[in-house]
C-alpha positions as CSV (number, residue, x, y, z in Angstrom):
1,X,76.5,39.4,-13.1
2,X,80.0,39.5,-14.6
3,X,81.0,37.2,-17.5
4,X,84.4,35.8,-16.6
5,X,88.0,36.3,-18.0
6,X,88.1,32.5,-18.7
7,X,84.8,32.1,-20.8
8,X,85.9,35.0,-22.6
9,X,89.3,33.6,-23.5
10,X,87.9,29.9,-24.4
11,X,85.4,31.4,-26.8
12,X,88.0,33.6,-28.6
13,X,90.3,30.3,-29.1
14,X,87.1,28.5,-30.4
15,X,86.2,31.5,-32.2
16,X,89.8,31.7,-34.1
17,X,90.1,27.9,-34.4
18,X,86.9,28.0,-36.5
19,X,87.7,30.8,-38.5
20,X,91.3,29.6,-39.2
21,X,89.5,25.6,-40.2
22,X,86.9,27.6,-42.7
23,X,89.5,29.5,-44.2
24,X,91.9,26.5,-44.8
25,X,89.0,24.5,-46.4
26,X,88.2,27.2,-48.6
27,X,91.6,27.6,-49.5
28,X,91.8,24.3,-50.6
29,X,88.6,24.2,-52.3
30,X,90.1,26.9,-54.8
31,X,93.7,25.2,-54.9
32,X,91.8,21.8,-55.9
33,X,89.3,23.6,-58.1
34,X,92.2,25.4,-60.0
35,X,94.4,21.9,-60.2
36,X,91.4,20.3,-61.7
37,X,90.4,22.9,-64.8
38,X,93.8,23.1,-65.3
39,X,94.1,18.8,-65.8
40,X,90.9,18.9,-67.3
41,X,91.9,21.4,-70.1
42,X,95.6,20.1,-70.4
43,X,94.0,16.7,-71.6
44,X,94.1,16.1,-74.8
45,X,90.0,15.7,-76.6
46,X,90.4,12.5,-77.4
47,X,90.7,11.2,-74.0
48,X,87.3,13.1,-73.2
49,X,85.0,11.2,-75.0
């Protein structure tokens, strides 16, 4: 038994494609996460309560 050429080359395009989504969304959930501190502590206190 032999695996195929084809299978091989879908499952590395899945493979990357899931790697490269995970990698954007955790990007973004540190780019949001560093927007927000930086509005939270650029407010003035006042507005906080």
């Amino acid at each position: 038994m032999q695996t195929s050429g084809a299978s091989i080359l879908v499952h590395a395009i899945i493979f990357f494609g899931l790697i490269t989504i995970f990698t954007i969304a955790i990007n973004l959930w540190n780019l949001f996460g560093i927007w927000f501190n930086w509005f939270l502590y650029r407010m003035p206190l006042d507005r906080l309560q």
